[in-house]
Rosetta silent file (secondary structure, phi, psi, omega in degrees, C-alpha in Angstrom):
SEQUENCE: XXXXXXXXXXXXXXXXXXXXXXXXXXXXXXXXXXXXXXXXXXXXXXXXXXXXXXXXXXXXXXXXXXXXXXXXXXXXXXXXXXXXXXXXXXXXXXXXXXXXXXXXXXXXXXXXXXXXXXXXXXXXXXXXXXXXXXXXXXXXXXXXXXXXXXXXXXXXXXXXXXXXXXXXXXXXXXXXXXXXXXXXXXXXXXXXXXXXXXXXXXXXXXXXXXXXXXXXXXXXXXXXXXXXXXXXXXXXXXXXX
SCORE:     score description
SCORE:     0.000 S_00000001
   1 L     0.000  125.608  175.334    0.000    0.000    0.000 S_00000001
   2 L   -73.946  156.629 -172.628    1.464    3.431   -0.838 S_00000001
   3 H   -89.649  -20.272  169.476    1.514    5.855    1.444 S_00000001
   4 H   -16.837  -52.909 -176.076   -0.750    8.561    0.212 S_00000001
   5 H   -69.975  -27.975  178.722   -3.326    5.372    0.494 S_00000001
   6 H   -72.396  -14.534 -165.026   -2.014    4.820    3.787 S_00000001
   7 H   -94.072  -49.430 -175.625   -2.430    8.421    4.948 S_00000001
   8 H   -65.843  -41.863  175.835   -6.036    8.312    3.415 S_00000001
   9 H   -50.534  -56.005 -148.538   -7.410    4.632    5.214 S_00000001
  10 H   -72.496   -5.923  132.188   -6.113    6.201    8.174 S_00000001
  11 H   -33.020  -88.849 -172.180   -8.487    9.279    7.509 S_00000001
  12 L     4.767  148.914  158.486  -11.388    6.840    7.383 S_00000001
  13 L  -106.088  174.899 -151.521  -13.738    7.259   10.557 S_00000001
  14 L   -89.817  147.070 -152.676  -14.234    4.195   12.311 S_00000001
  15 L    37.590   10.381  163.271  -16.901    2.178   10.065 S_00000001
  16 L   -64.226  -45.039  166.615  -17.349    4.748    7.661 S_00000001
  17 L   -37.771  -61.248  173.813  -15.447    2.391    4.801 S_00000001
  18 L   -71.751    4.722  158.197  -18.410   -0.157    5.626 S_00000001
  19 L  -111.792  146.784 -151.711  -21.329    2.008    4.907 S_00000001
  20 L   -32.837  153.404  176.580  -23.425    1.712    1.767 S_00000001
  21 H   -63.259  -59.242 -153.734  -22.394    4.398   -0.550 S_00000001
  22 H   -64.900  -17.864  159.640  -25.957    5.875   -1.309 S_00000001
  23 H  -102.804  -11.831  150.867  -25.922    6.753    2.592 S_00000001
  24 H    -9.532  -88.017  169.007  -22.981    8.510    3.112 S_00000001
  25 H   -34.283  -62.413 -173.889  -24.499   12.067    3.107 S_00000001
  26 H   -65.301  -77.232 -152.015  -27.307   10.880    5.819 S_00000001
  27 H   -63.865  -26.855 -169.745  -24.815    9.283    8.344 S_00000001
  28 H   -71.787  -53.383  167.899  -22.623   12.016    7.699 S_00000001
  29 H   -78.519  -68.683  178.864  -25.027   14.817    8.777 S_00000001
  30 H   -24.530  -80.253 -128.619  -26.693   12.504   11.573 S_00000001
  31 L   -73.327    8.429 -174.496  -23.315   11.681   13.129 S_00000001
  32 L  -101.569  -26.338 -179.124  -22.666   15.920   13.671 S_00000001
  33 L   -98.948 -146.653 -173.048  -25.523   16.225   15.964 S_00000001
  34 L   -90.516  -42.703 -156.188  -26.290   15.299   19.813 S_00000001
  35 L   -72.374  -35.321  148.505  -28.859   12.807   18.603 S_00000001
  36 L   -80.394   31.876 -175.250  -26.351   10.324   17.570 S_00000001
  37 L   -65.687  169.117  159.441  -23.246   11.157   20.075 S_00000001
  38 L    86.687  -15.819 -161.888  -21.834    8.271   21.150 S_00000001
  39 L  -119.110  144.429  164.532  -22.492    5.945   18.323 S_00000001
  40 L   -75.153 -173.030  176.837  -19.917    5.125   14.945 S_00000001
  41 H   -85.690  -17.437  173.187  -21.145    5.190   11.463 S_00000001
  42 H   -81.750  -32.557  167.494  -22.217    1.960   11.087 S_00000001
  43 H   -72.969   -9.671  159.578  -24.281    1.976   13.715 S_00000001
  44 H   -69.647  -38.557 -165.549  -25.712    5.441   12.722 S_00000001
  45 H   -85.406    8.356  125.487  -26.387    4.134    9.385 S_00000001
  46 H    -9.659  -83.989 -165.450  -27.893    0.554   10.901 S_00000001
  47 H   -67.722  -54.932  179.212  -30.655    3.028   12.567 S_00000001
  48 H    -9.975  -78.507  164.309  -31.115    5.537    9.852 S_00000001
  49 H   -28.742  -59.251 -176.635  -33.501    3.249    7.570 S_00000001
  50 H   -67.599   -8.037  166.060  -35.571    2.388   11.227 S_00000001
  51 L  -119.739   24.557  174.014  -36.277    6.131   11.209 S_00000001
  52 L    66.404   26.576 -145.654  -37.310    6.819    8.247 S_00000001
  53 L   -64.801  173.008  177.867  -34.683    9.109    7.212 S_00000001
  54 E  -156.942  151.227 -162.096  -34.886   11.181    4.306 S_00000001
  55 E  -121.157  132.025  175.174  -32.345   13.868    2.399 S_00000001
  56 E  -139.763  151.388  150.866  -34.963   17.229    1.656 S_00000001
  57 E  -115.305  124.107  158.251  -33.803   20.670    0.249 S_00000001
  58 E  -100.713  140.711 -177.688  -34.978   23.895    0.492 S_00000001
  59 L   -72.117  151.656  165.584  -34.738   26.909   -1.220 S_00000001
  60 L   -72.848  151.870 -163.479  -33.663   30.398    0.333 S_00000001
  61 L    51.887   21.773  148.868  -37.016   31.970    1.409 S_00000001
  62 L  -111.402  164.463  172.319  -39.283   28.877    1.622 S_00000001
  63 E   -62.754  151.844  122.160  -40.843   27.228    4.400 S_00000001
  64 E   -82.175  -33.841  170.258  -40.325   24.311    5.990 S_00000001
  65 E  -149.897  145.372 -165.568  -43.148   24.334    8.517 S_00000001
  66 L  -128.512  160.317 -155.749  -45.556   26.813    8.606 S_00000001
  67 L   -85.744  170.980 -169.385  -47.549   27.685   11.926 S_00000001
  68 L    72.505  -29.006  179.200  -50.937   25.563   12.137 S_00000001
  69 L   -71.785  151.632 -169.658  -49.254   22.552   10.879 S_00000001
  70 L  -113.672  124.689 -159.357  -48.622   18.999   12.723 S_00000001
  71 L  -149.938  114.684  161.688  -45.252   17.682   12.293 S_00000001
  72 L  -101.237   47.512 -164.269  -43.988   14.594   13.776 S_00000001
  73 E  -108.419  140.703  154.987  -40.114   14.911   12.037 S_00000001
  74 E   -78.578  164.098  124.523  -36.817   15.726   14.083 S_00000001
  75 E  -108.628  144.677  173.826  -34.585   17.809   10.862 S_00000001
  76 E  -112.138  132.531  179.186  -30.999   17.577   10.971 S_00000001
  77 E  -118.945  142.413 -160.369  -29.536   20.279    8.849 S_00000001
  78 E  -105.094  -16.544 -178.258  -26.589   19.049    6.803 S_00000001
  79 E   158.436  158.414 -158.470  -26.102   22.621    5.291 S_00000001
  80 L    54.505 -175.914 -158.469  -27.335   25.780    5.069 S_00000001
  81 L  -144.141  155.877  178.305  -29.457   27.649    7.712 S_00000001
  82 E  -117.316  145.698  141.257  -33.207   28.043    9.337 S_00000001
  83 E  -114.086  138.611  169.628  -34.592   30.156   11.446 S_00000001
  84 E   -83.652  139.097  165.149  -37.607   29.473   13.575 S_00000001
  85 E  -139.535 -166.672  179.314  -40.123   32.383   13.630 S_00000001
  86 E  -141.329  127.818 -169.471  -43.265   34.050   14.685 S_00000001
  87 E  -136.285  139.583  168.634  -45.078   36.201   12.470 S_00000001
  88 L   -95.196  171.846 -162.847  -48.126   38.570   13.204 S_00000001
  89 L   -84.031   -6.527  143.525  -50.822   39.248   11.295 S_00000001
  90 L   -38.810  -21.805 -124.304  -48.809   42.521   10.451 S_00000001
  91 L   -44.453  118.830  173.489  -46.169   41.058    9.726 S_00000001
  92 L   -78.147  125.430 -175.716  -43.994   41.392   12.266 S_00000001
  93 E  -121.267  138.328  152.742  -41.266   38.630   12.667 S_00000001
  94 E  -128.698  136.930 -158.819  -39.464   37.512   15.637 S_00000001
  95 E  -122.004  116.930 -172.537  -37.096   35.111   15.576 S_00000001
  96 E   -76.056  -16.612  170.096  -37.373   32.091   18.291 S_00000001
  97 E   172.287  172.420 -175.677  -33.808   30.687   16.780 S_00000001
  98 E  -133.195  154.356 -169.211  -31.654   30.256   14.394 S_00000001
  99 E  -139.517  109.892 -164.601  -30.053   26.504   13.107 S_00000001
 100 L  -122.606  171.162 -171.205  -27.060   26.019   10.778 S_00000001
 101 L   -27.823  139.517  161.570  -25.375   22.659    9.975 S_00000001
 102 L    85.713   29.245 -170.795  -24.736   19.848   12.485 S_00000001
 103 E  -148.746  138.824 -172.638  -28.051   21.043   14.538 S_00000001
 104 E  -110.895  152.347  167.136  -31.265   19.709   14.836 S_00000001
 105 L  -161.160  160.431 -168.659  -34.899   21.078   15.328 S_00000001
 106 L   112.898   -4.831 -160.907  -38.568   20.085   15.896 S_00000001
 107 H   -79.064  -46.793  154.833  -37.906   17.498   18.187 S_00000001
 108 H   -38.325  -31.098  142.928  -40.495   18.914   20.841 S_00000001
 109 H   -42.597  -82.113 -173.245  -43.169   19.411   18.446 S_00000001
 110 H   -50.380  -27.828 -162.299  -42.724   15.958   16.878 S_00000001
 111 L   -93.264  -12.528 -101.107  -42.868   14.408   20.320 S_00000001
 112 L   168.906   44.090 -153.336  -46.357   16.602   20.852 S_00000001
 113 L   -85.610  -43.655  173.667  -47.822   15.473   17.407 S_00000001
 114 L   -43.433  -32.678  173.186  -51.557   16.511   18.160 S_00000001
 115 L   -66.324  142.374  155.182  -50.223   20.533   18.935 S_00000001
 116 L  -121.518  158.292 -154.187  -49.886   22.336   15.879 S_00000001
 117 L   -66.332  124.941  136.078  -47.181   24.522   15.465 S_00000001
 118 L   -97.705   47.474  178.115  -46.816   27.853   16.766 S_00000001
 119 L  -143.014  172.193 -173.362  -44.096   28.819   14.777 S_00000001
 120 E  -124.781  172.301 -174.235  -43.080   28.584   11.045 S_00000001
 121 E  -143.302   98.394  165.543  -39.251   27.740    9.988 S_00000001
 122 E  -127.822  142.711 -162.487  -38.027   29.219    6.878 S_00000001
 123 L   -48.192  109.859 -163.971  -35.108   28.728    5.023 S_00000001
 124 L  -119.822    5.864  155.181  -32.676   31.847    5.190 S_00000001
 125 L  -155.973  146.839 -171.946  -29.395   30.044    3.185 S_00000001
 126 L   -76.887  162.218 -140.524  -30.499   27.430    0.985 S_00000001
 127 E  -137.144  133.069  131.381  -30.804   24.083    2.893 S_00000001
 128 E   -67.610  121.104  179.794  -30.114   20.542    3.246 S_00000001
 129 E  -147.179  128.468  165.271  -31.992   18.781    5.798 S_00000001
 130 E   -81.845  121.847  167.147  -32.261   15.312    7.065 S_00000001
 131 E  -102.446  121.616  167.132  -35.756   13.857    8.174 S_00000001
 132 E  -134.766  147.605 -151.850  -36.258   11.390   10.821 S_00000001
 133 E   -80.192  100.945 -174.812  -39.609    9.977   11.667 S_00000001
 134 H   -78.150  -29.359  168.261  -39.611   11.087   15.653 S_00000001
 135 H   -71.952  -10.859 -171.263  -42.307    8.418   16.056 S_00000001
 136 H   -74.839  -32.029  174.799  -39.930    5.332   14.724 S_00000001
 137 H   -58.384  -41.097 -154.054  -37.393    6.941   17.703 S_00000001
 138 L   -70.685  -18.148 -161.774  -40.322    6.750   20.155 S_00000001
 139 L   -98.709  158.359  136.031  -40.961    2.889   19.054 S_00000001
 140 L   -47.345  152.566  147.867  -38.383   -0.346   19.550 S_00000001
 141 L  -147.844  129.767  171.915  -36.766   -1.811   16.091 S_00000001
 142 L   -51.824  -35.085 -175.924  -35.037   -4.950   16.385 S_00000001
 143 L   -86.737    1.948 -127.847  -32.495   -4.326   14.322 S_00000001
 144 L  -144.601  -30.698 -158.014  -31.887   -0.643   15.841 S_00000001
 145 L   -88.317   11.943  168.227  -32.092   -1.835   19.436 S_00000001
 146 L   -75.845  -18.941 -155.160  -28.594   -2.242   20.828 S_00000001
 147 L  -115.079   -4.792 -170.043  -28.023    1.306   19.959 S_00000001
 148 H   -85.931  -40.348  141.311  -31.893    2.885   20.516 S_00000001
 149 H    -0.119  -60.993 -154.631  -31.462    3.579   24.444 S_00000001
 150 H   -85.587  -36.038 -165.559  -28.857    5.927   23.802 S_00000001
 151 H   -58.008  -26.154  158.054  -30.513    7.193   20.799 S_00000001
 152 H   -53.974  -65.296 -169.218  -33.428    7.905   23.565 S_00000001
 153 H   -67.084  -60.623  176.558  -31.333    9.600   26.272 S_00000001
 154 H   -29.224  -56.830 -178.806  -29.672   11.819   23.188 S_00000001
 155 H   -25.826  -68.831  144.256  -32.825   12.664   22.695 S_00000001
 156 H   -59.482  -34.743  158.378  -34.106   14.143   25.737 S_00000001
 157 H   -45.702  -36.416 -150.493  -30.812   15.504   26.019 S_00000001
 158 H   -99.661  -45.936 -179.075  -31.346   17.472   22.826 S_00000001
 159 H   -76.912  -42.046 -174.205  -34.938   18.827   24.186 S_00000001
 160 H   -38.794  -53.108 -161.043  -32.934   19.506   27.811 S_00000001
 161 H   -77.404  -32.365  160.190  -30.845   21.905   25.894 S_00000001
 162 H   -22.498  -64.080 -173.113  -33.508   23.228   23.714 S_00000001
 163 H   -40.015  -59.857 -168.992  -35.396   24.102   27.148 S_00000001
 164 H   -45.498  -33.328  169.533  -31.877   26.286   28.479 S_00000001
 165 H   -44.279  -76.274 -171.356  -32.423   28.360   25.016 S_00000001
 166 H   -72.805   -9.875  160.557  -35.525   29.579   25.619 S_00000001
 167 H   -44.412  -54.920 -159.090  -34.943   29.847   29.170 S_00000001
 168 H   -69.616  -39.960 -162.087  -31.968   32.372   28.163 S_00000001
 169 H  -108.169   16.854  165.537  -33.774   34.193   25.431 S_00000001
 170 H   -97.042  -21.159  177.952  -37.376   34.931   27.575 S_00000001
 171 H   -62.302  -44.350 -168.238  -34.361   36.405   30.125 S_00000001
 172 H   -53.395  -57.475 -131.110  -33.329   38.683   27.094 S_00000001
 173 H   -90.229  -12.189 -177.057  -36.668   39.635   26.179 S_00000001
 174 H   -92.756    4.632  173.790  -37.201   40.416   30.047 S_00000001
 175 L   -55.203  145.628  158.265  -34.659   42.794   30.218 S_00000001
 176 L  -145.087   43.040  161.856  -35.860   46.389   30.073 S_00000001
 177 L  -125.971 -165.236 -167.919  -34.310   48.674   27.575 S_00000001
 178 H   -66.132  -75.159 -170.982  -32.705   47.690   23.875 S_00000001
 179 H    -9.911  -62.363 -165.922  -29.008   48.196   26.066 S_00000001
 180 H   -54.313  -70.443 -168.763  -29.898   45.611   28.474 S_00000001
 181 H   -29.084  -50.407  163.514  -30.997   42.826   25.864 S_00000001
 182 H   -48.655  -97.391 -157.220  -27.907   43.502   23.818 S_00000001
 183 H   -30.218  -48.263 -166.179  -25.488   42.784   26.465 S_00000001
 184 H   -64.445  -41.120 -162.437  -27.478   39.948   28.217 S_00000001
 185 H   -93.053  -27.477  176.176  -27.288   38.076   24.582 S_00000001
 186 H   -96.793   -0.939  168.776  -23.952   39.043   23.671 S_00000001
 187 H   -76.245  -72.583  161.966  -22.517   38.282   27.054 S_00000001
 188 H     8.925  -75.083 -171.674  -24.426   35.183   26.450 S_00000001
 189 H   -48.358  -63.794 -121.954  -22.627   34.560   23.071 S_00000001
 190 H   -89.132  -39.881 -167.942  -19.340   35.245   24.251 S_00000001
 191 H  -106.070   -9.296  155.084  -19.010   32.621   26.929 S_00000001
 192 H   -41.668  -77.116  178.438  -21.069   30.088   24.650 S_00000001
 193 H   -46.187  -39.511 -175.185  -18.065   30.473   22.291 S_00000001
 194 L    67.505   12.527 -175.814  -15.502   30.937   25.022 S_00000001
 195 L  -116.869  131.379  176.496  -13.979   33.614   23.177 S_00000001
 196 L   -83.830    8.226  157.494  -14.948   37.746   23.771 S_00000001
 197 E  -115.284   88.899  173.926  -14.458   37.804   19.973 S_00000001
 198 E  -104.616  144.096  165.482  -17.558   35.913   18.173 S_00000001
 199 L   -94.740  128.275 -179.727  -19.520   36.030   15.342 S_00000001
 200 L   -65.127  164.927  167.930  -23.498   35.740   15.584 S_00000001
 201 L  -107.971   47.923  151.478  -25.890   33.834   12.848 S_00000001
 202 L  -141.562  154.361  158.274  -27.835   36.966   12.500 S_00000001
 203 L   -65.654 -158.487  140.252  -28.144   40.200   10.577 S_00000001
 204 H   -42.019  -95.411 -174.415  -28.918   43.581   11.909 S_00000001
 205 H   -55.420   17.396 -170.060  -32.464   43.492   11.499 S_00000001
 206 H  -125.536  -11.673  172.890  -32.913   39.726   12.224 S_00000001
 207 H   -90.989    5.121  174.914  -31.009   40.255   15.811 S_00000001
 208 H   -64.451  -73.857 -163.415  -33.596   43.291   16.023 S_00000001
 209 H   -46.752  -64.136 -144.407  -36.211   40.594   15.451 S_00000001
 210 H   -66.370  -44.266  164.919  -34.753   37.969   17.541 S_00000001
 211 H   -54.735  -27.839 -169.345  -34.477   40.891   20.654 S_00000001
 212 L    58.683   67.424  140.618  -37.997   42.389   19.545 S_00000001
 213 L   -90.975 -173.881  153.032  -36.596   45.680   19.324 S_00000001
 214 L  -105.886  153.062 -177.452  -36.680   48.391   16.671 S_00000001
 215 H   -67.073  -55.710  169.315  -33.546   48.049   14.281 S_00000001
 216 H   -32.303  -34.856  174.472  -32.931   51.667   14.434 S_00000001
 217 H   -84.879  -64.765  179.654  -32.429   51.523   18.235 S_00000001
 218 H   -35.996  -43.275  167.097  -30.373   48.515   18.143 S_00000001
 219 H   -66.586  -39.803 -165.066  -27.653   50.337   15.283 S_00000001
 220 H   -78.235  -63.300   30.369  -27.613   53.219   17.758 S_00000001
 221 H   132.456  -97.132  176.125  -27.684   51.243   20.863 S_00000001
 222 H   -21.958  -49.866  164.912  -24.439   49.006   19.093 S_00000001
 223 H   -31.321  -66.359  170.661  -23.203   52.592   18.123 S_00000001
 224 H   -57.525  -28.127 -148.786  -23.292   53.959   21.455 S_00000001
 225 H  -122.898  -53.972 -161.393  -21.504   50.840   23.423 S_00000001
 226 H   -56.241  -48.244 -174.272  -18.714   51.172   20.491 S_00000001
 227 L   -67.974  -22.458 -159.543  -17.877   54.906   21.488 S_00000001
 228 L   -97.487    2.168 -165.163  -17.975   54.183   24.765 S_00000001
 229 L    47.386   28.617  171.722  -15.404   51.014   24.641 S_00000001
 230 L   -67.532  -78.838 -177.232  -17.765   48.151   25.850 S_00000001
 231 E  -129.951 -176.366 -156.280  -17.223   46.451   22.376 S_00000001
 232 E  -131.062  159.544 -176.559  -16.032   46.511   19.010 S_00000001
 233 E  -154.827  137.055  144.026  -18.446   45.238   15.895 S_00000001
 234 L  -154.100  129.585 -178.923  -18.384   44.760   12.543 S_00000001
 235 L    76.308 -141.963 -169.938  -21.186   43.618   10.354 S_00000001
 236 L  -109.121   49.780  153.719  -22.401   40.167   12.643 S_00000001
 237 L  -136.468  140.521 -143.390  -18.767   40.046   14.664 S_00000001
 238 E  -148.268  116.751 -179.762  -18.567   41.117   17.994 S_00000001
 239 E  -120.141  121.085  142.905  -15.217   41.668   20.576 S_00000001
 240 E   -71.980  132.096 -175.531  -16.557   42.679   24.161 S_00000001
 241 L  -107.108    0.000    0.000  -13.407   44.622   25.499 S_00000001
């Protein structure tokens, strides 16, 4: 074996070589999130098939779920990005999160399949997304069951952390001027990251949304903290000093 081949095998992740070609992409994005930690690739792609997965795309600026609708799916996004939102009959958008590659959403919903949704999720970079059938997790499969326990506890792990979100972003929104919100969310960010220089997954106007501010206050606000040598900004990057 030469080595350039030896240097590549050794690349390999462990049981990736054994699974089927045509699943490659699905085990690939599965094995990036929470909901499979713990598990290799053959044993992601083993389960895959027992959940009904499926490779979907979306366009920038379409839906994926729309509010009123009943959805019993986890999505895995494999590329490109979502935000969940809330829209008034105004519309007015505020944005409940936002989800780029190796991150999953819906799984509280899906688990809850009689609620219909009150939020819609549309596609803001155009998107890959893996579907799995949240009732097939909820179920035994024989062939799936050495490895479906943990695929359980991931699970609820995955909703745990969900919960800590919105804990953290009804704190922002309880804050009470635009100053406050900022800070609480980019203090937030910052120790998320572990770095005081991060970049966010929003624009201007979509961290406007996601604070439920006005944008205008939020540029001045941002302005205001710069002159004053709290932090530094540019564009969606952010150094607290």
């Amino acid at each position: 074996m030469t080595k350039s081949r030896e240097k590549e095998t050794a690349k390999v992740p462990t049981g990736l070589s054994l699974v089927p070609k045509e699943l490659l992409p699905q085990v690939e994005a599965a094995r990036r999130t929470q909901l499979f930690s713990g598990m290799d690739a053959l044993e992601v792609a083993r389960m895959l098939p027992c959940l009904g997965a499926r490779m979907v795309s979306f366009e920038e600026g379409e839906y994926v779920l729309r509010v009123g609708e009943r959805d019993a799916h986890v999505w895995v996004v494999e590329s490109g990005e979502v935000h969940v939102i809330r829209e008034d009959w105004l519309g007015n958008r505020n944005i409940q999160g936002s989800f780029g590659p190796g991150e999953s959403f819906g799984e509280a919903y899906a688990c809850s399949p009689d609620a219909m949704l009150p939020v819609s999720v549309v596609v803001v970079r155009d998107v890959r997304l893996l579907r799995l059938d949240v009732r097939r997790m909820l179920r035994t499969c024989s062939s799936a069951c050495p490895f479906h326990l943990r695929l359980l506890s991931n699970l609820v792990g995955q909703m745990a952390s969900k919960n800590l979100m919105l804990g953290s972003k009804l704190r922002y929104l309880s804050q009470r001027s635009t100053r406050d919100k900022l800070l609480a969310f980019l203090s937030d960010e910052s120790a998320r990251q572990g770095s005081p220089s991060f970049a966010i997954p929003y624009t201007r106007q979509q961290l406007a949304d996601y604070l439920s501010v006005n944008r205008s206050a939020l540029s001045s606000e941002i302005s205001r903290l710069r002159d004053e040598g709290v932090l530094q900004s540019e564009r969606n990057w952010f150094t607290l000093l």
